[in-house]
DRENDO-1510 file (C-alpha; in Angstrom, 1 decimal, always signed):
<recs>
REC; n; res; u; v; w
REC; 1; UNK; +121.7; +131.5; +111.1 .
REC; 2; UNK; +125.2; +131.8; +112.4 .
REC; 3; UNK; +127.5; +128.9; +114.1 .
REC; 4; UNK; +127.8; +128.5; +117.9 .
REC; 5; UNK; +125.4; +126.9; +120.4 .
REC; 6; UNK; +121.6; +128.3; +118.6 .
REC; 7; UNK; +118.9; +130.3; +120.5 .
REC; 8; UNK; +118.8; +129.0; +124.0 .
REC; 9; UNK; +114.2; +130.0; +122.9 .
REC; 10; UNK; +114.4; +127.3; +119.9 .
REC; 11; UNK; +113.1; +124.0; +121.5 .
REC; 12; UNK; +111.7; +121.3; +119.6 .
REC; 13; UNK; +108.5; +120.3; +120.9 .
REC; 14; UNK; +108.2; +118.0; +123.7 .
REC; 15; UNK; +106.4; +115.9; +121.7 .
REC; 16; UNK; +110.0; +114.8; +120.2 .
REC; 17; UNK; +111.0; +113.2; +123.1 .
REC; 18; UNK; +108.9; +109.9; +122.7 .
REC; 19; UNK; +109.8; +109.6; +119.1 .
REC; 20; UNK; +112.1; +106.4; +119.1 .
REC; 21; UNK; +114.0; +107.0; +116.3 .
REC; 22; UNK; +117.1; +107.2; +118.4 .
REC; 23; UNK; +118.3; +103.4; +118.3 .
REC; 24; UNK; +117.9; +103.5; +114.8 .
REC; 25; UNK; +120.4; +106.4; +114.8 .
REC; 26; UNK; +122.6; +104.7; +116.9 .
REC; 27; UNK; +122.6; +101.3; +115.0 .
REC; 28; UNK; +123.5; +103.5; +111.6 .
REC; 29; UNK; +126.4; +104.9; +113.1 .
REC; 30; UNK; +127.8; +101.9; +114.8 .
REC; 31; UNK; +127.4; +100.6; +111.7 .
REC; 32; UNK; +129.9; +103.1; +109.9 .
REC; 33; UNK; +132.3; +102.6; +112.5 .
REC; 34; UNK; +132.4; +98.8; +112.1 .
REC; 35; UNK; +132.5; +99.6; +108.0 .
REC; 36; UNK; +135.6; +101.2; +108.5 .
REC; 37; UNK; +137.6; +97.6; +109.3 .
REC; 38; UNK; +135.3; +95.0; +107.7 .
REC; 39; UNK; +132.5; +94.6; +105.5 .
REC; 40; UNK; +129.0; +95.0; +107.1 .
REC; 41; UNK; +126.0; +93.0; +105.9 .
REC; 42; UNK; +123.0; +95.0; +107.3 .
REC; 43; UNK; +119.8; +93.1; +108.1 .
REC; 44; UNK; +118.5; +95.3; +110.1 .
REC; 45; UNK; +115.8; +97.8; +108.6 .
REC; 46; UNK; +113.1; +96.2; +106.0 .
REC; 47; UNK; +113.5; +98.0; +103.1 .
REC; 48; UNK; +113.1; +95.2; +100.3 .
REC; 49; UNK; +116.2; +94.7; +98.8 .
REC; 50; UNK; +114.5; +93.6; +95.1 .
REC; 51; UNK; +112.8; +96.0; +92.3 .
REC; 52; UNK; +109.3; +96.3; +91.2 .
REC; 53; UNK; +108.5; +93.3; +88.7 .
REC; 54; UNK; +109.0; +94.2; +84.9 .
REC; 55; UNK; +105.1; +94.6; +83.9 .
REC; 56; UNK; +105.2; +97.0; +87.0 .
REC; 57; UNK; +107.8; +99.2; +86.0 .
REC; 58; UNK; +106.5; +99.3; +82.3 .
REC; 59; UNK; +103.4; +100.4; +83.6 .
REC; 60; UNK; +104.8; +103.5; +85.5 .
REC; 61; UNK; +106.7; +104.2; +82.5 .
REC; 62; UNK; +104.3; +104.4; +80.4 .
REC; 63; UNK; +102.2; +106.2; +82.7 .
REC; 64; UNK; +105.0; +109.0; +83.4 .
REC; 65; UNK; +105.1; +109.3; +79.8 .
REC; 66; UNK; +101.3; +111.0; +79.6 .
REC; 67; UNK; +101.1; +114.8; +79.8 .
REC; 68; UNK; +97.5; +114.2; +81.5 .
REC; 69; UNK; +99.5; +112.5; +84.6 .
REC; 70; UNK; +100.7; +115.9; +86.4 .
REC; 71; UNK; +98.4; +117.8; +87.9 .
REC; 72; UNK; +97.5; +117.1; +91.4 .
REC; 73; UNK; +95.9; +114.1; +91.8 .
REC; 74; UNK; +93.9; +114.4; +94.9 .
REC; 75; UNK; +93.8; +113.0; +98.1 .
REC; 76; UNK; +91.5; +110.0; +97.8 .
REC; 77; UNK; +92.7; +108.3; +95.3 .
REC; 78; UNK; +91.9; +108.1; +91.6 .
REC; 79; UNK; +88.5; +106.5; +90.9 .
REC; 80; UNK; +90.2; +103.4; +89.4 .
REC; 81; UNK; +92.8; +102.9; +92.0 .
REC; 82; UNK; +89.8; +102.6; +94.3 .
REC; 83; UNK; +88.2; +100.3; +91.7 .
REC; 84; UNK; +90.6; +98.0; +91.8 .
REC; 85; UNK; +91.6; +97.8; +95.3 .
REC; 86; UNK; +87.7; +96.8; +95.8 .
REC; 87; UNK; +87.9; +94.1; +93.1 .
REC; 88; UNK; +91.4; +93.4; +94.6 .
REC; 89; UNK; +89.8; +93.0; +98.2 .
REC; 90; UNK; +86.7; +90.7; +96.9 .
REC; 91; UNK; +88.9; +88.3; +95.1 .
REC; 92; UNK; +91.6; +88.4; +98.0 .
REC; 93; UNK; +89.3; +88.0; +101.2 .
REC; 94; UNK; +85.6; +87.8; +100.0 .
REC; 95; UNK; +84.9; +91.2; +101.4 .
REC; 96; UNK; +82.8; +93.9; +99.6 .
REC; 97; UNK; +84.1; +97.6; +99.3 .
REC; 98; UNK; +82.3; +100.6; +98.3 .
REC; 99; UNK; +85.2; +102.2; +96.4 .
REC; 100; UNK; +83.5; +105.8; +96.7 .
REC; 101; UNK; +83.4; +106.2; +100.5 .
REC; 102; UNK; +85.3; +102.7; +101.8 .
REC; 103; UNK; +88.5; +102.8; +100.1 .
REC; 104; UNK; +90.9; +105.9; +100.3 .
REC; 105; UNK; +94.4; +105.9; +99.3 .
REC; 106; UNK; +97.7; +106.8; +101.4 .
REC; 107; UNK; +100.9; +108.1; +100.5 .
REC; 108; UNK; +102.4; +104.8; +102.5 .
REC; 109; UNK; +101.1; +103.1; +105.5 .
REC; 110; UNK; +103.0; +105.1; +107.8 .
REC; 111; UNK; +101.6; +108.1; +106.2 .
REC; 112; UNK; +98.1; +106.9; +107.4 .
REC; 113; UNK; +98.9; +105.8; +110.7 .
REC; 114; UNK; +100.8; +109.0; +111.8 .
REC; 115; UNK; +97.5; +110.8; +110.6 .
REC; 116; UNK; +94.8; +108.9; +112.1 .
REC; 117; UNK; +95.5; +109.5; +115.9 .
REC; 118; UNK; +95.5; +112.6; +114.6 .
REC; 119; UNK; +91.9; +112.7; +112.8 .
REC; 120; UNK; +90.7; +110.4; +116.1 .
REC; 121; UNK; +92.0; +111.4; +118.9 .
REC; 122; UNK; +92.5; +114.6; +121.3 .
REC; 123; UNK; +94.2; +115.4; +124.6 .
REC; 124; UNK; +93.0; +112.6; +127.7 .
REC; 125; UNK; +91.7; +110.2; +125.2 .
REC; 126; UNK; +94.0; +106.5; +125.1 .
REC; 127; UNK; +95.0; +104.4; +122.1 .
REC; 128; UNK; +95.7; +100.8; +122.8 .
REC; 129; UNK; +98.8; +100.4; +120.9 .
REC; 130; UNK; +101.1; +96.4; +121.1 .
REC; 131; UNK; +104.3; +96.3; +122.7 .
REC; 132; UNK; +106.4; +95.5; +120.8 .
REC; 133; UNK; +105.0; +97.4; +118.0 .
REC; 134; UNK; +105.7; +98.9; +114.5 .
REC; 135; UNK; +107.4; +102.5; +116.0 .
REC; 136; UNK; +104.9; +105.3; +114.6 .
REC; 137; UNK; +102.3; +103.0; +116.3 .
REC; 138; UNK; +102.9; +104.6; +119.3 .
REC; 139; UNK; +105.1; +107.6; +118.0 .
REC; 140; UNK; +101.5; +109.0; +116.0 .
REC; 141; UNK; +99.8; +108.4; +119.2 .
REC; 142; UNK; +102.3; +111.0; +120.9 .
REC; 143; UNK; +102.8; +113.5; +117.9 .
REC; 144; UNK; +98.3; +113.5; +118.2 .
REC; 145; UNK; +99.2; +114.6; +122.2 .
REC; 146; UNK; +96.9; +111.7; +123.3 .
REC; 147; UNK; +97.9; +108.8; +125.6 .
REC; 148; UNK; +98.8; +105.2; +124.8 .
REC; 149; UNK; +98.5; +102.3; +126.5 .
REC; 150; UNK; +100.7; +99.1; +125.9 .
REC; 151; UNK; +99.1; +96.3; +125.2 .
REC; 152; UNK; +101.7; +93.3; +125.8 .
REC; 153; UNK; +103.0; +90.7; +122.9 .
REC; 154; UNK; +104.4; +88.1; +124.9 .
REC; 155; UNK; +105.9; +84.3; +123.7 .
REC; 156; UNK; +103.1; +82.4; +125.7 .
REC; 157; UNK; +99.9; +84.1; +124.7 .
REC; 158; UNK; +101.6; +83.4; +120.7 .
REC; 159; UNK; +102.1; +87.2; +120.8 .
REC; 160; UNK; +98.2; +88.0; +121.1 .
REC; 161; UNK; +97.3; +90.9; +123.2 .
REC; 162; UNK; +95.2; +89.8; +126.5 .
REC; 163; UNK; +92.2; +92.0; +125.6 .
REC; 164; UNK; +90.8; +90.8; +129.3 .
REC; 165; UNK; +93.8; +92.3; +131.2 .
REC; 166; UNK; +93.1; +95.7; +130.1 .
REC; 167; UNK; +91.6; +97.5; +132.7 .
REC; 168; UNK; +87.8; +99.2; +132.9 .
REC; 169; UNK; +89.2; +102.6; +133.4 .
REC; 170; UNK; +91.7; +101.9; +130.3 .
REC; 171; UNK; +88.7; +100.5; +128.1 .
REC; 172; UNK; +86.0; +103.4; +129.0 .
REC; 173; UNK; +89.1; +106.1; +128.0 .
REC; 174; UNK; +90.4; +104.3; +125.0 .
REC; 175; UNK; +89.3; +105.9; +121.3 .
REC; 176; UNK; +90.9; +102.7; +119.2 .
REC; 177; UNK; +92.8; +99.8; +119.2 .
REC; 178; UNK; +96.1; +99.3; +116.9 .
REC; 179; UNK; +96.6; +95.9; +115.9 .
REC; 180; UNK; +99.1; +94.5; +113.2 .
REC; 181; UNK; +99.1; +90.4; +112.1 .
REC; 182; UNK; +100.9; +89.3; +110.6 .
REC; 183; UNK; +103.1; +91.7; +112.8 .
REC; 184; UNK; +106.0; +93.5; +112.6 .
REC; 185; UNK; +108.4; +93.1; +114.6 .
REC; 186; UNK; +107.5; +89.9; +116.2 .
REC; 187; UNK; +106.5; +87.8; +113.1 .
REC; 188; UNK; +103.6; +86.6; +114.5 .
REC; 189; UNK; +99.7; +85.8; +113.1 .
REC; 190; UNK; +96.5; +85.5; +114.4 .
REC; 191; UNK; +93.4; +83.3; +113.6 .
REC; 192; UNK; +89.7; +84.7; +112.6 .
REC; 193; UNK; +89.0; +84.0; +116.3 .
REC; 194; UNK; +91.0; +86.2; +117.9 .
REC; 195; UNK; +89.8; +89.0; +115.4 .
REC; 196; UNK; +86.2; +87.7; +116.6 .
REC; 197; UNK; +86.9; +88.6; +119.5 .
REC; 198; UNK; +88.3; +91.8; +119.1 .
REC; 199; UNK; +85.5; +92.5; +117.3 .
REC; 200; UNK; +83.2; +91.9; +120.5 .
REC; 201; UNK; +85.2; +94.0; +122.9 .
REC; 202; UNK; +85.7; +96.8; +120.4 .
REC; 203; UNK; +82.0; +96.8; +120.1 .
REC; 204; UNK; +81.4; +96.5; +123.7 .
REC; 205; UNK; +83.3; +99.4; +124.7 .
REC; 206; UNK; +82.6; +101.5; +121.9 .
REC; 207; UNK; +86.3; +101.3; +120.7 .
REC; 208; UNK; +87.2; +101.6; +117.1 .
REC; 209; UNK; +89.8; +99.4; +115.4 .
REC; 210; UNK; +92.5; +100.0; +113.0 .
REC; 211; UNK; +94.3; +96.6; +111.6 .
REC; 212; UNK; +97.7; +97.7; +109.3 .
REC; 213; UNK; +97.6; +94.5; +107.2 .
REC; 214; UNK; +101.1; +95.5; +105.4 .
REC; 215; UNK; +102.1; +91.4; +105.1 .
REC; 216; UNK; +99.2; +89.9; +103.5 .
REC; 217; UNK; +101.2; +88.5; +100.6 .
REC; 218; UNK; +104.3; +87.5; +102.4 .
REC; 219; UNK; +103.2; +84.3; +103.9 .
REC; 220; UNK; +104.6; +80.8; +104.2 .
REC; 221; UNK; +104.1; +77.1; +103.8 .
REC; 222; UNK; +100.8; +77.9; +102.1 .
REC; 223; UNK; +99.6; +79.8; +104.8 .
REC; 224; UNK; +97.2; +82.8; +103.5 .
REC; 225; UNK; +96.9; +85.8; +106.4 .
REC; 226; UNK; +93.1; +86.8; +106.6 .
REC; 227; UNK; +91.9; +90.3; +106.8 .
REC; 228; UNK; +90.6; +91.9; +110.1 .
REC; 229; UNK; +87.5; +93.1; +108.1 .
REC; 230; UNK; +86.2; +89.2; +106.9 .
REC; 231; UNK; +84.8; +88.8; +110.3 .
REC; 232; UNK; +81.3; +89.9; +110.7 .
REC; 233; UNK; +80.4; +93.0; +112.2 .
REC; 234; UNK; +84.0; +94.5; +111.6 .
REC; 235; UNK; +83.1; +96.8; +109.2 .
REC; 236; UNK; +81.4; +98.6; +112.4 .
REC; 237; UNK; +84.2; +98.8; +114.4 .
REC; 238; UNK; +87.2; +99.0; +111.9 .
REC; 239; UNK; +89.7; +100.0; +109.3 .
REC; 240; UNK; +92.3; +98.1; +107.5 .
REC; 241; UNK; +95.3; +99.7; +106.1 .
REC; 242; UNK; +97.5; +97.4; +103.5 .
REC; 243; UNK; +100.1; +98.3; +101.2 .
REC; 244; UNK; +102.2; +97.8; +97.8 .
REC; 245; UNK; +105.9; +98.4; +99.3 .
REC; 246; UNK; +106.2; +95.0; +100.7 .
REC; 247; UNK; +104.4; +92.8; +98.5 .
REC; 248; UNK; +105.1; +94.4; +95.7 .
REC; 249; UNK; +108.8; +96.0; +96.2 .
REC; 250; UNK; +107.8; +98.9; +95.5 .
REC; 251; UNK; +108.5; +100.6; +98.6 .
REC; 252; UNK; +110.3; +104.0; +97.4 .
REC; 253; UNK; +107.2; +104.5; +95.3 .
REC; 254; UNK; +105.0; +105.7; +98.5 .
REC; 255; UNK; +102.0; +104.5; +98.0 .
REC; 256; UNK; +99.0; +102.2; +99.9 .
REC; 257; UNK; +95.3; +102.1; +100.9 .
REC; 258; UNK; +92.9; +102.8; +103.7 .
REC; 259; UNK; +89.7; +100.6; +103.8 .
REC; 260; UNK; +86.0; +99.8; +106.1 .
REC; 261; UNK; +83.9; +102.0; +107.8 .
REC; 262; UNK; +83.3; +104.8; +106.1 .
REC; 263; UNK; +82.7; +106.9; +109.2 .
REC; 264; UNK; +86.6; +106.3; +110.4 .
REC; 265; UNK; +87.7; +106.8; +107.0 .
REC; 266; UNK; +86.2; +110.5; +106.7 .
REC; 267; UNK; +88.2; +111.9; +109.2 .
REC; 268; UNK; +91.6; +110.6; +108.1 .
REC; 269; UNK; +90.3; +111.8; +104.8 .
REC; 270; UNK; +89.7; +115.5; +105.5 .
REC; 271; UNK; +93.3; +115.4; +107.8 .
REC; 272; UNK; +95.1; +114.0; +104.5 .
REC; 273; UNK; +93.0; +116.6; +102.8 .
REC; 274; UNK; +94.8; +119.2; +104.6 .
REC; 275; UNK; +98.4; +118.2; +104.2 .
REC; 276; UNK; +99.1; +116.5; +101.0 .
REC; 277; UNK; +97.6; +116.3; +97.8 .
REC; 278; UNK; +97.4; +112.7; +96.9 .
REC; 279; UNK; +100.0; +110.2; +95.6 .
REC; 280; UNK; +101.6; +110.6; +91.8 .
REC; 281; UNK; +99.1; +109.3; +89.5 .
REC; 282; UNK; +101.6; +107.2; +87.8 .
REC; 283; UNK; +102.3; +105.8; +90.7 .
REC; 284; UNK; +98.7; +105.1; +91.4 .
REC; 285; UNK; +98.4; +103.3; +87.7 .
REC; 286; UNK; +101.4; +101.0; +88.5 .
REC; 287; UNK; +99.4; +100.1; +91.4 .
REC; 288; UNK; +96.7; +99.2; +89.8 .
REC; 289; UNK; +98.6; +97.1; +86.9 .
REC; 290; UNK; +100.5; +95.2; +90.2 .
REC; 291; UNK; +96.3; +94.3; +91.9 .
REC; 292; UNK; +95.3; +93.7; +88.7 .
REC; 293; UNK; +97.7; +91.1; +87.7 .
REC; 294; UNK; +97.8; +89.8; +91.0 .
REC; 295; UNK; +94.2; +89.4; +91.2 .
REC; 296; UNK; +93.6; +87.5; +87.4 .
REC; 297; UNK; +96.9; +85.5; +87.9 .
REC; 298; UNK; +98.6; +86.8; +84.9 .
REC; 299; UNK; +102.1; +87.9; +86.8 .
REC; 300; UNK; +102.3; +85.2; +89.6 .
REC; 301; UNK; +103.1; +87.2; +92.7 .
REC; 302; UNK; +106.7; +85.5; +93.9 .
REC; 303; UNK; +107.3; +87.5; +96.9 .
REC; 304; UNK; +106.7; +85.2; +99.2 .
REC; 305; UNK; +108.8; +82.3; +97.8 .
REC; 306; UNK; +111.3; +84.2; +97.6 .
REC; 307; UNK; +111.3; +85.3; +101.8 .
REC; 308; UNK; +110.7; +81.8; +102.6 .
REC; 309; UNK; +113.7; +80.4; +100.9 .
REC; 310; UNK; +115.5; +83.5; +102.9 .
REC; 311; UNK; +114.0; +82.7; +106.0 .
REC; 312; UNK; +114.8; +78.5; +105.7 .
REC; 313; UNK; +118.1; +78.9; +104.7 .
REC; 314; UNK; +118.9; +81.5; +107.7 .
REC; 315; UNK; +117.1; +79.6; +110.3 .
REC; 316; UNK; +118.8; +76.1; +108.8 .
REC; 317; UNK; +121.9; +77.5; +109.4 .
REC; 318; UNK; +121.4; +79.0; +112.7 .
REC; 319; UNK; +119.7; +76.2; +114.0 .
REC; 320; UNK; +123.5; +74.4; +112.9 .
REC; 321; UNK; +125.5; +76.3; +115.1 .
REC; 322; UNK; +123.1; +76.1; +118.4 .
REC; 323; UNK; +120.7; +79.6; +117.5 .
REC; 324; UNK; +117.2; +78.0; +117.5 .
REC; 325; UNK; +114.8; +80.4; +116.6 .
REC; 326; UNK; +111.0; +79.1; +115.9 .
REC; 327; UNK; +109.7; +79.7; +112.0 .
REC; 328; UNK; +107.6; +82.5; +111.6 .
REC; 329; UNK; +104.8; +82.2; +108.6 .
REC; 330; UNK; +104.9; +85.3; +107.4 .
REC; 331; UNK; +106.2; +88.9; +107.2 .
REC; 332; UNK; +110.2; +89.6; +106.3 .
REC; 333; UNK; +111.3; +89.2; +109.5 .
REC; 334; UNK; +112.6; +86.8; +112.4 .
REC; 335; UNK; +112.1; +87.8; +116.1 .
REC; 336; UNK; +114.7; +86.2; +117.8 .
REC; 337; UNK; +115.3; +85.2; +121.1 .
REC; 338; UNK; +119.1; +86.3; +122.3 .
REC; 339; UNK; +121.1; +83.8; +124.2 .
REC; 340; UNK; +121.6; +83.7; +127.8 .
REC; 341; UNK; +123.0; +86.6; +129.4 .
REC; 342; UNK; +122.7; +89.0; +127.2 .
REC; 343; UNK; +120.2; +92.3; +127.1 .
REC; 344; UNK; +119.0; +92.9; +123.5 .
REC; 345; UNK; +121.2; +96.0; +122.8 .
REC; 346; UNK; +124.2; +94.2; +124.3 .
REC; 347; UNK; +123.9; +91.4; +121.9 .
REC; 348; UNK; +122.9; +93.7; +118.8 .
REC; 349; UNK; +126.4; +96.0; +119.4 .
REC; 350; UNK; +128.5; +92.9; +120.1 .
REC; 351; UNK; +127.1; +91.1; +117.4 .
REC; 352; UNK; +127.4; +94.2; +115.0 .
REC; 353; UNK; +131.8; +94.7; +116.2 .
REC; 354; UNK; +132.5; +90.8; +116.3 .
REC; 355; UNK; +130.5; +89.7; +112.8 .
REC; 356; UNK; +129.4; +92.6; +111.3 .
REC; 357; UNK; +125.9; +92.0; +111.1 .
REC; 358; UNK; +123.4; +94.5; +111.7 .
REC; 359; UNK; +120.1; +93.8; +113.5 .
REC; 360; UNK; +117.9; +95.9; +115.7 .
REC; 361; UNK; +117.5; +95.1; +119.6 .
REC; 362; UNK; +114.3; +94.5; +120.3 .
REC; 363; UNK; +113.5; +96.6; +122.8 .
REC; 364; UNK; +113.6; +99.5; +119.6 .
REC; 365; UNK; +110.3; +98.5; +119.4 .
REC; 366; UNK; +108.9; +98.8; +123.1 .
REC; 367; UNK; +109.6; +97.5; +126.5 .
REC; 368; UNK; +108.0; +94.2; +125.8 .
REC; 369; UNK; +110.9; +93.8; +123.2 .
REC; 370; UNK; +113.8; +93.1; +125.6 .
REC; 371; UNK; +115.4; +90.1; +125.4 .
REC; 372; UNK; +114.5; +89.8; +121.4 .
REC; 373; UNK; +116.3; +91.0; +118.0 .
REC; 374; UNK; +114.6; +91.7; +115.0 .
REC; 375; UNK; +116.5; +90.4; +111.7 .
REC; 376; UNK; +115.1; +91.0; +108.3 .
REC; 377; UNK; +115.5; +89.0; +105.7 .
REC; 378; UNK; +116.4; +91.4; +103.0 .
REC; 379; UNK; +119.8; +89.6; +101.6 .
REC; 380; UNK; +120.1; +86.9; +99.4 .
REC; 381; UNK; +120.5; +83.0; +100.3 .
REC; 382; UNK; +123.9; +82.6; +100.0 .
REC; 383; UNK; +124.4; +86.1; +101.9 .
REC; 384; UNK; +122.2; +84.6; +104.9 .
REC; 385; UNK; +124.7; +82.0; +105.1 .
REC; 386; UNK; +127.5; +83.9; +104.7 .
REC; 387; UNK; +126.1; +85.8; +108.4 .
REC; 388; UNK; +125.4; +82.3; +110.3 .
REC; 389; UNK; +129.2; +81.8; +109.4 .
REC; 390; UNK; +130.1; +84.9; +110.5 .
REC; 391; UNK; +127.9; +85.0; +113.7 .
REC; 392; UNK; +129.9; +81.3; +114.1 .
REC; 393; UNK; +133.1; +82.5; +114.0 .
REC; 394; UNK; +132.4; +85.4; +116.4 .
REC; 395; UNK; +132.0; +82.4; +119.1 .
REC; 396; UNK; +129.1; +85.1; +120.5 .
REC; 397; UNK; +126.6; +82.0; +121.3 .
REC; 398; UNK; +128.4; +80.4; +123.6 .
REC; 399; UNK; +129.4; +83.5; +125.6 .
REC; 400; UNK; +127.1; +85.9; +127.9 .
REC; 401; UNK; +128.2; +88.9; +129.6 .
</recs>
């Protein structure tokens, strides 16, 4: 291939178009630009900024060091990875896995949710996705060719989605339901009850139910998120996917789980089957050393300490200099409303060119987003305060445009 302007017959698909990864983009080179004159403290994507604990790490290198670890390890999931993520599941949440057909591994969560519309869905059918929501929610709905519908996360209904406001001709169409607590972007939870009732609509209109758990173990003030699948009848209706990058840093080492109904598993499973040949199986074996300590309590899990410390200290300072933003009890992020007058973009760029602080507008993550940033917590204490002094300094909260 030559320079100039390309073949005028190469076009992407149009699929392409309702990938959002442009703001993303956009953020990362504003955020060049800005590095060029000042130092940038970025707290805008949540990529865990710590490493794997020690016992982790020792157990992928010994694992790496077996010459029986290489060969292709299979879609699935080793037999003991599934093993333990049962055990792990029972202790967790009191809920029973068949590790043979109710437990399949991922290469990531994202990996799994960009294949199941694919497994579940086809051209007509809808997928009940939140807005705001976690991007290749609705991106894998689009990449499947099927159709979405937004399901709103709004301040006064504690960021639930009104299952009632969804109309008939919406419910009889839809193939599943997305759902994401605690959630990312927004920070939110939600009670068994809610899930109750999910469960009865789902079962009702024949909808199935996938619940990405990803922030089970990065909770606050002694709160403990519950999973989708402890509330009876579930296991008809649903899948839970969960996974090791955030609650155990080990985010670059691609791996997680799929788990509940068989039935819905099986079709992700033979997709995955197709494409990708499982996840390294030292990886897999550092996962199961990080459940397994987790689960007997022989390498306390400080995860969450740690991001509520981050969390305290940011919001304490904020709330010093007039930017009060409620305290969310779990995930790595704050969802935070923007002061008066300002759109969520317009508050990101300025905030980005006057402090140097990188967060993402909220509208990144779907209409419902607007007027909202999303800030992740993935700097250290004294880091967090260094941004409340910047964001002070930029005198941005007392002005609107």
């Amino acid at each position: 291939m030559t320079g100039g302007t390309g073949n005028p017959h190469w076009k992407p698909s149009r699929r392409l178009e309702h990938m959002s990864s442009a703001i993303f983009t956009e953020m990362a080179q504003r955020k060049q630009d800005v590095a060029r004159r000042m130092q940038v403290i970025d707290l805008g994507i949540g990529s865990p900024d710590k490493p794997p604990a020690p016992h982790l790490i020792e157990a992928l290198t010994q694992a790496i060091q077996r010459p029986d670890m290489y060969g292709y390890p299979g879609s699935e999931g080793s037999l003991a990875f599934r093993q333990e993520v049962a055990l792990w599941y029972e202790q967790r949440f009191g809920v029973k896995l068949d590790p043979a057909t109710e437990v399949h591994s991922l290469m990531g969560s994202q990996d799994g949710l960009a294949h199941l519309a694919l497994a579940w869905t086809d051209p007509g059918d809808i997928v009940l996705v939140p807005d705001p929501g976690y991007p290749i929610y609705a991106g894998s709905v689009h990449l499947a060719g099927a159709e979405l519908y937004p399901m709103p996360l709004r301040a006064e209904n504690d960021f639930l989605p009104d299952l009632d406001a969804i109309p008939a001709e919406i419910r009889q169409r839809a193939k599943f339901m997305i759902l994401n607590y605690p959630n990312n972007p927004v920070s939110a939870v939600a009670p068994l009850s809610f899930f109750e009732k999910v469960v009865q609509f789902a079962k009702e209109h024949q909808i199935a139910v996938l619940h990405d758990l990803a922030y089970s173990e990065m909770a606050f003030d002694g709160y403990r998120p519950p999973s989708f699948l402890q509330v009876e009848g579930a296991r008809d209706v649903a899948i839970e996917m969960n996974s090791f990058s955030k609650s155990f840093n080990m985010a670059g080492t691609r791996i997680a789980y799929a788990v509940g109904n068989a039935d819905l598993i099986r079709p992700l499973a033979v997709v995955k089957s197709n494409i990708d040949y499982g996840v390294f199986a030292p990886v897999q074996e550092m996962a199961v050393a990080a459940l397994r300590a987790d689960r007997l309590g022989t390498v306390p899990n400080r995860t969450s300490e740690i991001y509520q410390e981050r969390r305290d200290v940011l919001l304490g300072e904020l709330t010093r200099i007039g930017w009060d933003i409620p305290r969310p009890k779990a995930t790595m992020f704050v969802w935070a409303q923007v002061p008066a007058g300002w759109t969520s973009r317009t508050f990101a760029f300025e905030l980005l060119e006057r402090a140097g602080v990188v967060v993402i507008p909220g509208d990144a993550f779907g209409a419902q987003g607007e007027g909202y940033v999303r800030i992740a917590l993935v700097q250290e204490p004294a880091v967090l305060k260094e941004v409340a002094a910047r964001i002070e300094a930029s005198g941005i909260l007392g002005q609107s445009v």
